[in-house]
Structure formats: structure tokens, C-alpha cells
SERO-4910 file (N, C-alpha, C, O; in steps of 0.05 Angstrom, whole numbers):
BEGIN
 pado doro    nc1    nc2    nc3   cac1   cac2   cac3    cc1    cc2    cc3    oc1    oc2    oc3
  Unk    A  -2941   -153    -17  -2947   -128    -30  -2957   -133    -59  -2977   -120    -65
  Unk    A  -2947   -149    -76  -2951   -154   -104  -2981   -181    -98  -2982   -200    -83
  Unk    A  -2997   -174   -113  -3020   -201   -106  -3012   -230   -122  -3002   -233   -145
  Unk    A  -3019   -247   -106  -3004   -272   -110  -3015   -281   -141  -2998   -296   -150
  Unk    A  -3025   -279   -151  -3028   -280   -178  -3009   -269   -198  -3015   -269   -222
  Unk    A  -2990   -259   -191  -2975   -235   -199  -2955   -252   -202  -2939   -253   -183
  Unk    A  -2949   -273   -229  -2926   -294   -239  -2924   -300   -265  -2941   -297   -283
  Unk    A  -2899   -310   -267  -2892   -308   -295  -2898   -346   -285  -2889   -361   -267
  Unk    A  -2920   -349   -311  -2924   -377   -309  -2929   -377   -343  -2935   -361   -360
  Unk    A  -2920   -410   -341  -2932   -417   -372  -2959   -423   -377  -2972   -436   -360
  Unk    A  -2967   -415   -395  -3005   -418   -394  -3003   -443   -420  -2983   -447   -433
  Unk    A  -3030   -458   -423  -3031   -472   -434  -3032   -459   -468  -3039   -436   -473
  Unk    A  -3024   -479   -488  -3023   -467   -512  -3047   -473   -523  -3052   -486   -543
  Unk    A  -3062   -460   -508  -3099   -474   -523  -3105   -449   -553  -3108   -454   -577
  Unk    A  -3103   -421   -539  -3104   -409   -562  -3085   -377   -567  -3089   -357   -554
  Unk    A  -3070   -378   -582  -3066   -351   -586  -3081   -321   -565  -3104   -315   -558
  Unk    A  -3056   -311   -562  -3059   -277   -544  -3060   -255   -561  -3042   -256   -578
  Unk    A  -3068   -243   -563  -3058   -206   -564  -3041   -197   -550  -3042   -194   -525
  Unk    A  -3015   -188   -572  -2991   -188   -551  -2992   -157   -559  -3003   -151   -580
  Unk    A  -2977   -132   -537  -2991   -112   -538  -2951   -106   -531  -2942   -114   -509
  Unk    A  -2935    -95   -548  -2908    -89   -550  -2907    -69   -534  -2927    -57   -541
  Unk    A  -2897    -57   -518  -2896    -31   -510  -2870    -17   -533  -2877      5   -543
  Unk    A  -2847    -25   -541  -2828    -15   -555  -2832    -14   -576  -2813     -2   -587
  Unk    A  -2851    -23   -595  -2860    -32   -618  -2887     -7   -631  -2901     -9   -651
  Unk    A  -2887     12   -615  -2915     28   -620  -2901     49   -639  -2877     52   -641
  Unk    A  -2922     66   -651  -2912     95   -660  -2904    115   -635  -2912    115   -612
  Unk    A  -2884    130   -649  -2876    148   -619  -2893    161   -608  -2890    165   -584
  Unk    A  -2922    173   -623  -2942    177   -601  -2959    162   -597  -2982    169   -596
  Unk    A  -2949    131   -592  -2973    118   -591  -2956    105   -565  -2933     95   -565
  Unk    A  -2978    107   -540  -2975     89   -524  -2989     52   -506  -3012     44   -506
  Unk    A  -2972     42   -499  -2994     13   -494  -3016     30   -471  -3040     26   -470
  Unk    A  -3007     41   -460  -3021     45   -433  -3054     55   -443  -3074     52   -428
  Unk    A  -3055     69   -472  -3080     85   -477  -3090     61   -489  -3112     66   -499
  Unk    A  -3084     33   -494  -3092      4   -508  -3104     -4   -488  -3128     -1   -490
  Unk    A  -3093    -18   -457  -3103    -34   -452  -3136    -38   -437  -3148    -59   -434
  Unk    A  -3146    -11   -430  -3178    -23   -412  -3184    -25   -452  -3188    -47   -462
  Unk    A  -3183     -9   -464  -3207    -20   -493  -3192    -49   -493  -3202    -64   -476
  Unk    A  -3176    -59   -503  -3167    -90   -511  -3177   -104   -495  -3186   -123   -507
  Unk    A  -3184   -104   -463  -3189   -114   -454  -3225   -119   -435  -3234   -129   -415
  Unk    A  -3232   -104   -460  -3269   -105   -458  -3269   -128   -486  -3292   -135   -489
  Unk    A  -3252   -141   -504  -3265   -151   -519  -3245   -178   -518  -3253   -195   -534
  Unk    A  -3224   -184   -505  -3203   -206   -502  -3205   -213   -471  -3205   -195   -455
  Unk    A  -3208   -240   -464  -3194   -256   -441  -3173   -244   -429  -3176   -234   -408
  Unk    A  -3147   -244   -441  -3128   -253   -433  -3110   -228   -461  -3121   -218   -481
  Unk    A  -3078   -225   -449  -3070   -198   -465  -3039   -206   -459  -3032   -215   -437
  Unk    A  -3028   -204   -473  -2994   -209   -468  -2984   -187   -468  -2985   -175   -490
  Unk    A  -2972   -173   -443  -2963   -154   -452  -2929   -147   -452  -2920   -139   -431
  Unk    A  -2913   -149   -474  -2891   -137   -473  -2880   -119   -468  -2877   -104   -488
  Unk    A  -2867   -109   -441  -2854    -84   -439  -2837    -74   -442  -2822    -93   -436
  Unk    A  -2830    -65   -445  -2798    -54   -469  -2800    -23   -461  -2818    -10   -449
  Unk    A  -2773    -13   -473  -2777     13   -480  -2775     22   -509  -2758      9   -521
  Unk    A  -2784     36   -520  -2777     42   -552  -2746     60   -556  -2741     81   -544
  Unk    A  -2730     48   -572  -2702     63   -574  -2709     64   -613  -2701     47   -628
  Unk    A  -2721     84   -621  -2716     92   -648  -2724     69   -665  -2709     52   -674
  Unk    A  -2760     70   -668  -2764     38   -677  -2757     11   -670  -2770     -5   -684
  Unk    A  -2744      1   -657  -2733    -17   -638  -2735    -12   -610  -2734      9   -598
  Unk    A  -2739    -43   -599  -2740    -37   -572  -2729    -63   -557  -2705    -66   -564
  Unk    A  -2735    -81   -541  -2724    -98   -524  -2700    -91   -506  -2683   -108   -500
  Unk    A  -2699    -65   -497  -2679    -52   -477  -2690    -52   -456  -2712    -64   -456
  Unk    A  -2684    -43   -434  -2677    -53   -402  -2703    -31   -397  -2702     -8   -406
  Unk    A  -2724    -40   -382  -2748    -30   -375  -2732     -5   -353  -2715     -6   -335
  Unk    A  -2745     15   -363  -2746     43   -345  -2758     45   -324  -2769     24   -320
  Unk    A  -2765     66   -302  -2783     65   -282  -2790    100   -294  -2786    121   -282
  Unk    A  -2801     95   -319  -2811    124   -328  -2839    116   -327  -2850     95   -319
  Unk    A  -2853    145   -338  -2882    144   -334  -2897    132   -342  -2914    119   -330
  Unk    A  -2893    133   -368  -2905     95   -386  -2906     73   -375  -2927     61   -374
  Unk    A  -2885     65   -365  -2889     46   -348  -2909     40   -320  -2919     20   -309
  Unk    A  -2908     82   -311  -2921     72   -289  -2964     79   -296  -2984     75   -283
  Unk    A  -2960     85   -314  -2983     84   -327  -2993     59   -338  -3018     53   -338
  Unk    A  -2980     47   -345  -2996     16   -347  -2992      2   -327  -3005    -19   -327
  Unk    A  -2975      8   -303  -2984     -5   -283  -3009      2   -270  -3023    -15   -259
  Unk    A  -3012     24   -273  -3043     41   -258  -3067     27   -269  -3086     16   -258
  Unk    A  -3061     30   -290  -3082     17   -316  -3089    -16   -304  -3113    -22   -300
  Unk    A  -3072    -29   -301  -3069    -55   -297  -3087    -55   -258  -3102    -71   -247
  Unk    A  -3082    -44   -254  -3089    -41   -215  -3114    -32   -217  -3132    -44   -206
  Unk    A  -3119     -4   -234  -3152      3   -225  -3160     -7   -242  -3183    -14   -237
  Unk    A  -3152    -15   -267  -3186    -35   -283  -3181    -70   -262  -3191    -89   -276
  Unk    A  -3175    -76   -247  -3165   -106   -233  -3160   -115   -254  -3180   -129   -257
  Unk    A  -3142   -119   -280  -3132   -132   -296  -3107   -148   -296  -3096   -152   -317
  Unk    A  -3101   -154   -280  -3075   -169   -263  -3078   -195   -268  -3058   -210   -263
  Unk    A  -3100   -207   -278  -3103   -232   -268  -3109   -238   -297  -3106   -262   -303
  Unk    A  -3119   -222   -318  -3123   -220   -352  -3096   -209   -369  -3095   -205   -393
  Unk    A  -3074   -204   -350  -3047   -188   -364  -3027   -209   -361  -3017   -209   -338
  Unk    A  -3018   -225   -376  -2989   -235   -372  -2965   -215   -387  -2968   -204   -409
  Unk    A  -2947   -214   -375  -2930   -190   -357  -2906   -205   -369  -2893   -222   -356
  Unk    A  -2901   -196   -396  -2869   -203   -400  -2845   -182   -407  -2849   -164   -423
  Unk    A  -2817   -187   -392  -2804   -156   -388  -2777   -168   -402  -2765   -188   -395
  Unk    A  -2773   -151   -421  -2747   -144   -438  -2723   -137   -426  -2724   -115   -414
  Unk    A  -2699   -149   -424  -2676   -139   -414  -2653   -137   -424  -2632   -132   -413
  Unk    A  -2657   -142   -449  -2633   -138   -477  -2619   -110   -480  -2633    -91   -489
  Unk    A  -2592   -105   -472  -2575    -86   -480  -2554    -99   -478  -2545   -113   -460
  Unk    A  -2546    -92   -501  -2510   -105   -505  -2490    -87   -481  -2470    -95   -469
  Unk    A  -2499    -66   -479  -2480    -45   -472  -2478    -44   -434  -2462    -32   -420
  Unk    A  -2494    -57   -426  -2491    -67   -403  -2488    -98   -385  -2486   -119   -398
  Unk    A  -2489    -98   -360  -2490   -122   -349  -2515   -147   -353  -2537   -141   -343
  Unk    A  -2514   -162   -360  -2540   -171   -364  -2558   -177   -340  -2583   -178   -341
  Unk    A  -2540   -183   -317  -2560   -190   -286  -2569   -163   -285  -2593   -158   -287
  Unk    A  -2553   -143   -283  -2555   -113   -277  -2582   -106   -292  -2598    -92   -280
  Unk    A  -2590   -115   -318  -2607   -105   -335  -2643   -121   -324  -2668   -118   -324
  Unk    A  -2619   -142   -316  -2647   -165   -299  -2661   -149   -282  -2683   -139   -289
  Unk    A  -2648   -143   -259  -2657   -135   -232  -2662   -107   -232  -2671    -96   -212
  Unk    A  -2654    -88   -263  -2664    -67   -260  -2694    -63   -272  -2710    -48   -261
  Unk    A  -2700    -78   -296  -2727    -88   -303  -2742    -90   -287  -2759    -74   -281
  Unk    A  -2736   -118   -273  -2756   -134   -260  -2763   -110   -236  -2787   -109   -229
  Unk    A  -2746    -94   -225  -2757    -72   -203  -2774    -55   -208  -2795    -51   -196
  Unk    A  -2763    -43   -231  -2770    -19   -239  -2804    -28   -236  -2820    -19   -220
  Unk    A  -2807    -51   -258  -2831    -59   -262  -2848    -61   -230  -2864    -44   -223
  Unk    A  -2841    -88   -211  -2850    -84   -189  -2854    -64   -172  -2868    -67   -152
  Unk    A  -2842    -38   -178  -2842    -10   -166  -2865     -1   -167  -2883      6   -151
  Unk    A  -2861     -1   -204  -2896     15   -207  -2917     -2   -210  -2937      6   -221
  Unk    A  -2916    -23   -202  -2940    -39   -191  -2950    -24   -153  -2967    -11   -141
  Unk    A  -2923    -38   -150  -2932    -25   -127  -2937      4   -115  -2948      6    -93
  Unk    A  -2930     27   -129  -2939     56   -127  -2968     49   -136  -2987     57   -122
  Unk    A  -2972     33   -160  -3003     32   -165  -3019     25   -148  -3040     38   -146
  Unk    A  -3014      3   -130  -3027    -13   -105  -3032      5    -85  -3052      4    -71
  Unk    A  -3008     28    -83  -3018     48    -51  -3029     63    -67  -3025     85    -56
  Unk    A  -3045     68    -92  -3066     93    -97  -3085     90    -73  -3084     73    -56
  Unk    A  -3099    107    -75  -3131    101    -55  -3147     98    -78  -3158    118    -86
  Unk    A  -3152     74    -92  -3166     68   -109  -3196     75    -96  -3208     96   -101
  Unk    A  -3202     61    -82  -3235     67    -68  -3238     90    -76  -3250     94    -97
  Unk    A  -3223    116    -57  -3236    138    -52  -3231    147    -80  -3250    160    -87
  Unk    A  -3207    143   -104  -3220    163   -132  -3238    147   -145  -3249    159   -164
  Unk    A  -3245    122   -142  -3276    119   -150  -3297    137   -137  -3309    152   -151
  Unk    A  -3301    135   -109  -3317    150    -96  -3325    176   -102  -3348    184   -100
  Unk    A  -3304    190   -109  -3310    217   -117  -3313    218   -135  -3324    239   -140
  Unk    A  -3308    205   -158  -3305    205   -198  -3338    197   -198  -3350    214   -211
  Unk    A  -3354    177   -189  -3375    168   -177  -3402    196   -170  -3426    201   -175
  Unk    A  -3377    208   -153  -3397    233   -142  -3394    254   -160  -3404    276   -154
  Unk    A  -3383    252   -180  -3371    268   -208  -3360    302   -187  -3366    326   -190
  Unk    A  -3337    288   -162  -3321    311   -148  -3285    302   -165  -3265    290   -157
  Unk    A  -3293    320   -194  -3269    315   -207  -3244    330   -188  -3221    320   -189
  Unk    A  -3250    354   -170  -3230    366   -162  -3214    346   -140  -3189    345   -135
  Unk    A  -3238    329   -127  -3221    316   -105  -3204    292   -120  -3183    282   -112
  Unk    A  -3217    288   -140  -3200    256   -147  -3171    270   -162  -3150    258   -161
  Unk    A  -3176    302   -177  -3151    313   -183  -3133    313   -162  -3109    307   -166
  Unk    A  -3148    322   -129  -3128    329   -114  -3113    301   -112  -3090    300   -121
  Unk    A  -3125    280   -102  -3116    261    -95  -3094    244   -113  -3074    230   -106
  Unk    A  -3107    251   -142  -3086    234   -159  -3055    249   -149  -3036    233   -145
  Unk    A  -3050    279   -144  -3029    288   -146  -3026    286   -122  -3004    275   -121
  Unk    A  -3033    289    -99  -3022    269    -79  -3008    248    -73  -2989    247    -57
  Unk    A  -3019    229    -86  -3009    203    -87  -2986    199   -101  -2971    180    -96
  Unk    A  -2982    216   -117  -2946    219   -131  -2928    222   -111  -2906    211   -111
  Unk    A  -2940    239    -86  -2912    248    -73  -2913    228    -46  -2903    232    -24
  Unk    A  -2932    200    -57  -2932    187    -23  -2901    167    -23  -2889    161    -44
  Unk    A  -2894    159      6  -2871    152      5  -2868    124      3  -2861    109     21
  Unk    A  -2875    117    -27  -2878     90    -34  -2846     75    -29  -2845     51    -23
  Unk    A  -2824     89    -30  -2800     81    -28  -2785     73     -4  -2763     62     -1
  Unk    A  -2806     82     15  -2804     67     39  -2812     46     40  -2794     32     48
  Unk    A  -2833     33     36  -2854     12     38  -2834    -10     14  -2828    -34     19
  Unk    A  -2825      7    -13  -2803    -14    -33  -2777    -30    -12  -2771    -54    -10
  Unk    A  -2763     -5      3  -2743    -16     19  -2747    -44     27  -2739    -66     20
  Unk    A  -2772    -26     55  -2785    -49     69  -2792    -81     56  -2791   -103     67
  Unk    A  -2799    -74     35  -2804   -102     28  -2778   -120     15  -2778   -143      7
  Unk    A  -2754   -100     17  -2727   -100     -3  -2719   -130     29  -2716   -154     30
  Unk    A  -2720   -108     47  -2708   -125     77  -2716   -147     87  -2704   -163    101
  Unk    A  -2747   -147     74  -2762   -166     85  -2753   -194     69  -2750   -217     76
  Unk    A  -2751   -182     52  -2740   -212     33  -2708   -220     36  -2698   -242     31
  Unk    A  -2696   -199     45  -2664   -201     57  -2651   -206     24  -2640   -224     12
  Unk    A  -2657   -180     18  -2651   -173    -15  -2641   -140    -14  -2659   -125     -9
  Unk    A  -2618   -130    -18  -2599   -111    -20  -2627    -92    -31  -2644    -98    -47
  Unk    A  -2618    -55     -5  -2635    -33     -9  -2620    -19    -27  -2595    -20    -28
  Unk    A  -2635     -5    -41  -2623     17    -53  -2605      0    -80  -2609    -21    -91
  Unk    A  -2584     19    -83  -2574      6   -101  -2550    -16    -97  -2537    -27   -115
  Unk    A  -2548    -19    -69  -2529    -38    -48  -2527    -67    -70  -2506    -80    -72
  Unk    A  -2551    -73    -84  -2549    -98   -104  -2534    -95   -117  -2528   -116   -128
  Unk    A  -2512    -65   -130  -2494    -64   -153  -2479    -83   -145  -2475   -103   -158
  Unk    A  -2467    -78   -116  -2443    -84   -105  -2446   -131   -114  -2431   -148   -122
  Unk    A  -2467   -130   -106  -2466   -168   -108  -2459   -168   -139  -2439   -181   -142
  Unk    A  -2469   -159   -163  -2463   -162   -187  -2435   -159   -193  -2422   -173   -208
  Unk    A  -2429   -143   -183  -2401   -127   -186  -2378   -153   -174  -2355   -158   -182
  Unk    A  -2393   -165   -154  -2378   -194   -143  -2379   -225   -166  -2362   -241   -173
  Unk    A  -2400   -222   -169  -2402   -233   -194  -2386   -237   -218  -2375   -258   -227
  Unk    A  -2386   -204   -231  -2375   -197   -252  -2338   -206   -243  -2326   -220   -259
  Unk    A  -2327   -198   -223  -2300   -219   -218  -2303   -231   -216  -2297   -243   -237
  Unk    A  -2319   -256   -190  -2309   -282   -185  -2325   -309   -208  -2321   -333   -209
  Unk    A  -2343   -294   -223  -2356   -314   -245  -2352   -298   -278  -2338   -305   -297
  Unk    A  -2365   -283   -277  -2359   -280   -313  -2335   -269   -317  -2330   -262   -340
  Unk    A  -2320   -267   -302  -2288   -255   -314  -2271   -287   -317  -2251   -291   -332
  Unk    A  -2287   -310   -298  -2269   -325   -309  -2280   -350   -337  -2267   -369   -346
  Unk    A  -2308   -341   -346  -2323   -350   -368  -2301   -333   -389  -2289   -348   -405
  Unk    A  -2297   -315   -390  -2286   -299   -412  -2250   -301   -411  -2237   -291   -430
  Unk    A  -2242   -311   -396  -2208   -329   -392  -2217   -349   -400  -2196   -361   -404
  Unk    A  -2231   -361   -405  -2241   -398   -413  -2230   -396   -444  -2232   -415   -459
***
């Protein structure tokens, strides 16, 4: 589902990125309205995702609209392969695996809602300048049942649906970090 290019790899240190904060912006400023311009005049784009908490950010990525807006962004310009994709999971106030696996989803989520757009057909019609059909279709595609297809790929990997993954953390949180913190 995610295209195999789609990794957190180390790139060589040949030259400095444009790192593009998502938590780091003015409150009406979003990354998602940055990245096709940044990326008509740069290679390559670092992008940090975060959420913003009151000028600060590095908290546990959301599956809100920002997020799924630069995933969109990232899928219809094909910028996947020019975006390295780094995700924030810092909150004191929770679990830290918990903050892992809710990141790292969230994020893979709205990749993948981006992937089942019908990219073709709202070129096709934006193309045929039929703004009404590519309206209809964008709001269509909100209500498709991408959450099936998330499961499915939850099973396929033989990786806990739904929120069934609390329960392994929660095993964790006794049989390992309760006894780091008796040490």
C-alpha cells in the first residue's frame, strides 16, 4: 500500500536540506500551503511533522487535517521520493511506544487515504476545467472506506486492528518498564 520508497533512510551528508517544521509555523501558517512552491526550486525537503502546542511542538502526530493535507500534497505533486518524512513523538504525559505507534499510523493513514484518491480522474476533469466534478469527487473521497483497506493491511502484517495494539503496550508497561523503574 505505502510505495516502496516510502523509508526512513540515512541520506548521504553531501549537502544541507530545507527542513520544513510542521509545529514550528505561525498559527496561520501551514507546511501543507509550503510544500509544491519549495519544491519547484529544491531537490530534496525534510519534512518535520509535529503538531504545534502554543509555539512549541514535537508532540505525538495527530490524524487531523494538516496532516492529511500534506499527505495529499505529497501523493498528487509525486513528491514521495523528494520528501524525507521525519515524525515527532515527544510527550512527557504519555506512553512513549503508545506515542510511537500512534504517530507512525496516524501518519501512514493519511498517506494512505491520499493513495485511494482517484488522482487520474481529478486531473482529468481540473484538465477539462469540470471544477464541479473534481469538487464532487474530492468530497467523495472523504467518505471512502479507507479504514477498511488500513485494517486489512493491519492483518496482513499480523499487527493488532483497531486499537487491540493498546492492550500489547499495556503488557509491556507491566512485564518491562514497571520493572526498569523498581531497578
Amino acid at each position: 500500500m505505502v510505495p516502496a520508497n516510502f523509508a526512513w533512510a540515512m541520506r548521504p551528508a553531501a549537502r544541507p536540506l530545507l527542513c520544513l517544521d510542521a509545529g514550528h509555523f505561525h498559527p496561520t501558517e501551514v507546511v501543507s500551503d509550503k510544500l509544491s512552491s519549495m519544491l519547484q526550486f529544491v531537490d530534496e525537503v525534510l519534512l518535520h511533522v509535529s503538531r504545534p502546542v502554543r509555539w512549541d511542538s514535537d508532540h505525538v502526530v495527530l490524524f487531523d487535517d494538516e496532516l492529511q493535507v500534506i499527505a495529499n500534497e505529497l501523493i498528487r505533486g509525486d513528491a514521495l521520493s523528494k520528501v524525507n518524512i521525519g515524525l515527532d513523538f515527544f510527550d512527557t504525559g504519555i506512553n512513549r511506544f503508545a506515542a510511537w505507534v500512534i504517530g507512525t499510523c496516524n501518519m501512514r493513514k493519511a498517506l494512505l487515504r491520499a493513495l485511494l484518491e482517484p488522482a487520474a480522474e481529478l486531473q482529468k476533469a481540473e484538465a477539462l476545467r469540470d471544477f464541479t466534478a473534481r469538487l464532487a469527487m474530492m468530497e467523495e473521497a472523504k467518505s471512502m472506506p479507507w479504514s477498511a483497506i488500513w485494517d486489512f493491511y493491519c492483518l496482513s502484517r499480523n499487527v493488532p486492528v483497531g486499537i487491540a495494539w493498546l492492550d500489547e503496550v499495556r503488557t509491556y508497561e507491566r512485564n518491562v518498564l514497571s520493572e526498569r523503574k523498581a531497578a
